[in-house]
N, C-alpha and C positions, 0 to 999 in steps of 0.2 A: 479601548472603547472608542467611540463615532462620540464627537463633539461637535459644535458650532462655535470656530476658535478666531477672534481675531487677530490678525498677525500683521504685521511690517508691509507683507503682501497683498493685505485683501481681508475679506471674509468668504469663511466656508466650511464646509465639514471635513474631519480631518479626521488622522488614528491617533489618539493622547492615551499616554498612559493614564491606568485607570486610577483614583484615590485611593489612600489609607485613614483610616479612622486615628487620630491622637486621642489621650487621655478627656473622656465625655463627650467625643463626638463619635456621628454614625455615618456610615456612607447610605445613602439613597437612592434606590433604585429609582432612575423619575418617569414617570408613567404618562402625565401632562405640563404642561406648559403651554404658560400664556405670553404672547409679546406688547410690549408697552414702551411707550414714546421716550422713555430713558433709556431703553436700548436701541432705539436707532439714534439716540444721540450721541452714548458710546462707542455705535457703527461709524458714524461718521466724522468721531474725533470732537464734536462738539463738548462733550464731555471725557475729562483726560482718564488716561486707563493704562497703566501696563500691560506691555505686548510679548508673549502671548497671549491673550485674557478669553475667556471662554464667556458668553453672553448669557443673560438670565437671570431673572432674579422672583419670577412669579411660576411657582410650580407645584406638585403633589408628586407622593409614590408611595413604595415600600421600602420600610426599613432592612437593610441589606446585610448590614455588616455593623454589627459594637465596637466601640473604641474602650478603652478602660474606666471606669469609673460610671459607665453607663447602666441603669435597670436591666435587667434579664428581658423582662416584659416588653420592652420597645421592639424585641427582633419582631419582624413580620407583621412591625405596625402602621395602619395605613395613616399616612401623614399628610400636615400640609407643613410652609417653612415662613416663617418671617425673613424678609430679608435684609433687616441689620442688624448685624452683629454688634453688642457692644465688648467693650474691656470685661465685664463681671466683676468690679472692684468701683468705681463709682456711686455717689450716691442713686444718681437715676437709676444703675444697671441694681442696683440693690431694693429699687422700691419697688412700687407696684408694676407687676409683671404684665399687668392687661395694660400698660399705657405709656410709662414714662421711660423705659430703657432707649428707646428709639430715641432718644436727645441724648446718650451718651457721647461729650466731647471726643471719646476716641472712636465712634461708631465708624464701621465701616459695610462696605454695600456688595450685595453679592451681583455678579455680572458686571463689575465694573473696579473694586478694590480689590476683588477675589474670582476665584471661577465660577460661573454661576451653574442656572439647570438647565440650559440648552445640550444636556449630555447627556446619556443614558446611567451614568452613575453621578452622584452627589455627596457631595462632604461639607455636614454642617455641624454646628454644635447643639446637642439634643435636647438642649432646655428652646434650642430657636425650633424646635418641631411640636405640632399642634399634632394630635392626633387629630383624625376626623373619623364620624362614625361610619359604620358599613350603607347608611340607606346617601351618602354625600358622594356621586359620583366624583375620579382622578381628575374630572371638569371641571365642576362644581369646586373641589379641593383648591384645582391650582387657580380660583379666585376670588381665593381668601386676602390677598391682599388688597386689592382696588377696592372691594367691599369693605374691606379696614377701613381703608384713606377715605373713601366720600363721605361714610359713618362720623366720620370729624367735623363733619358741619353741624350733627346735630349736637355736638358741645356750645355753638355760636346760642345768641340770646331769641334764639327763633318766637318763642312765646310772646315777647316786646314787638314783632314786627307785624304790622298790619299788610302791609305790602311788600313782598320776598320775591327776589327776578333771579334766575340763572343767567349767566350771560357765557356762552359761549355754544359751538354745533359739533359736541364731538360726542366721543363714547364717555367720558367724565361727567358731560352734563349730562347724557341719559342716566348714567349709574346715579346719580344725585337727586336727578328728577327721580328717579322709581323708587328712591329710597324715601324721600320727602313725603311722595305719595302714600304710598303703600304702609310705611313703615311710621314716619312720623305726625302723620296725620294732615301733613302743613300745607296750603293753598298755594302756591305760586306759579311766577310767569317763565317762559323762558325766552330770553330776549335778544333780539338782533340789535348790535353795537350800531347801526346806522337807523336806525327806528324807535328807538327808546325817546321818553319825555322827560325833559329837564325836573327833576327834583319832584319824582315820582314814587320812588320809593324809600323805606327804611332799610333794605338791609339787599344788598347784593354780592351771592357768591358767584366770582370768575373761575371760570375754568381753562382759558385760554389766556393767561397774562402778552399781553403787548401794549405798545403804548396808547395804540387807538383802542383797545376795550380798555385800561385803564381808565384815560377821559373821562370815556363815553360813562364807563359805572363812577367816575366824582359826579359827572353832570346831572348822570339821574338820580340819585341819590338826594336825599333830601337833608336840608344843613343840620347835621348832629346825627347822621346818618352811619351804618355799619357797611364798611367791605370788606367780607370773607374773601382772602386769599386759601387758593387752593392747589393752581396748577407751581409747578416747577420747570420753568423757562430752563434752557442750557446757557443761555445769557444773562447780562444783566439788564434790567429795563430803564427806560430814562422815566423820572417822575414825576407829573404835573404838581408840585408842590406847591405853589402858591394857591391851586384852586381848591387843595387839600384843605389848606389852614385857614383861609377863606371860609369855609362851609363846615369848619372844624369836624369835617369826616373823620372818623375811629378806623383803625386797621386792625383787623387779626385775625393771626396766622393760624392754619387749624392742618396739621399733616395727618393726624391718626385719632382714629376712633376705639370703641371697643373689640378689641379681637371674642373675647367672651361672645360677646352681641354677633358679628359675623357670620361664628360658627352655628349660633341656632338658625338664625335667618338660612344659611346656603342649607341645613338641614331640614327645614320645616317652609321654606317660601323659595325654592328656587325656582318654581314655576315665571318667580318676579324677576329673572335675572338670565334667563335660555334666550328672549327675545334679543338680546344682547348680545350673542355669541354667533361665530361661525363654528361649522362643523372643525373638527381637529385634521390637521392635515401633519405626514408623514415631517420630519424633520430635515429630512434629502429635498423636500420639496420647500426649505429658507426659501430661496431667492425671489420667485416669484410673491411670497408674501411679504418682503420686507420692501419691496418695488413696491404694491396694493399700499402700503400702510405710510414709506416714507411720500407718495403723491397726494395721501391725503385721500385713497378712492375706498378704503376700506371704512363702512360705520360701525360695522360691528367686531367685538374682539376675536381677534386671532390667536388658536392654539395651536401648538405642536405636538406631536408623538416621539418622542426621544429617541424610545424604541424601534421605530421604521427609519433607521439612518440609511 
């Protein structure tokens, strides 16, 4: 099968042999794919990976092929994937399935500890596959995840906050804005890190961590004030701590939301989520999209076609 493999050499599309299914897992035909700022950090070595690694970790298809211990019913089910994987012997990986496995100490990531779904076929474990229903296009499907992650904000104390600011100008903050809006009913600003008024608001989600939005969201921020962390830098960042403990500002971290909640939203409101996207383009045609996306020129999300390698 045509991949999108990183190697020793470069990135590019390559012939790999195709997976096999192990005991409860399926191979996946992947029909869409979405690209995201974790994988051009994997691209670029910012985030470490064993080489060969095949990239990807936000995508949809067809259930291809059963491994053993898998339902009959899964063959030819249109899916979408989370993508980490935990142990399945942990307390998280044992709890509640809509939320807390994703914190499994042995978790591991697809496109980055594994192969991901920048490939025409996929090998996952079948409890990590969401069905999706027939009216959810393999678009729609393959973003189920970023709709998961911004959904995590609305875990934060939104109801306490009179004045709620996005700070940052990418596709993160739009997905959060349209969620806020639409979904949570919630008024807020979105705000440029050189514009903001000191000690303006109650609760600010970042979407872009560095050290100047940092600052900027303790300063406006109002003392006893909430910042939602959201994004995941490939770095570490340096932290104004004393202006933190000063203004006794609150921190927390919010990764995932309800996948449950997700799936009805891309099913019943993805009118709220197309403005967001570019058309899907062939998967022979990486390069010139991952150039758009690591410059910063792309706003909207970028998809692949597996299948036109």
């Amino acid at each position: 099968m045509k991949a999108l493999c990183l190697t020793d050499k470069g990135l590019g599309v390559q012939n790999v042999a195709p997976p096999r299914p192990g005991p409860r897992e399926v191979v996946v035909k992947v029909m869409c794919a979405g690209l995201c700022r974790t994988d051009l950090y994997v691209a670029e070595g910012r985030l470490a990976s064993e080489r060969p690694r095949i990239l990807g970790h936000e995508g949809s298809g067809i259930v291809f092929r059963l491994g053993e211990e898998v339902p009959q019913d899964f063959l030819s089910a249109r899916v979408s994937f989370f993508p980490w994987l935990g142990c399945g012997q942990c307390s998280y990986c044992r709890a509640d399935q809509d939320r807390l496995y994703y914190l499994c100490p042995g978790r591991r990531f697809l496109g980055r500890h594994l192969n991901g779904c920048f490939s025409q076929y996929l090998v996952v474990p079948y409890d990590r596959c969401h069905r999706m229903a027939e009216e959810i296009s393999f678009q729609a499907a393959a973003y189920l995840e970023p709709v998961t992650a911004a959904l995590g904000v609305l875990r934060a104390p939104l109801r306490d906050a009179t004045q709620v600011g996005i700070l940052g100008d990418n596709r993160i903050a739009g997905l959060t804005s349209t969620l806020l809006t639409h979904h949570a009913r919630k008024e807020h600003e979105l705000l440029n890190a050189e514009e903001i008024e000191e000690n303006s608001f109650d609760l600010i989600v970042e979407t872009d961590l560095t050290e100047k939005h940092l600052t900027a969201a303790l300063r406006a921020l109002r003392p006893d004030g909430l910042l939602v962390l959201k994004s995941r830098p490939a770095e570490s960042v340096p932290w104004p701590t004393r202006l933190q403990v000063e203004k006794e500002i609150h921190v927390m971290a919010l990764s995932y939301g309800s996948l449950t909640l997700a799936k009805m939203l891309l099913a019943k409101k993805r009118a709220l989520f197309e403005p967001l996207w570019t058309e899907p383009v062939p998967l022979r045609d990486w390069e010139p999209a991952f150039e758009r996306a690591s410059a910063g020129r792309e706003a909207k999300k970028i998809f692949f076609l597996p299948q036109e390698c």
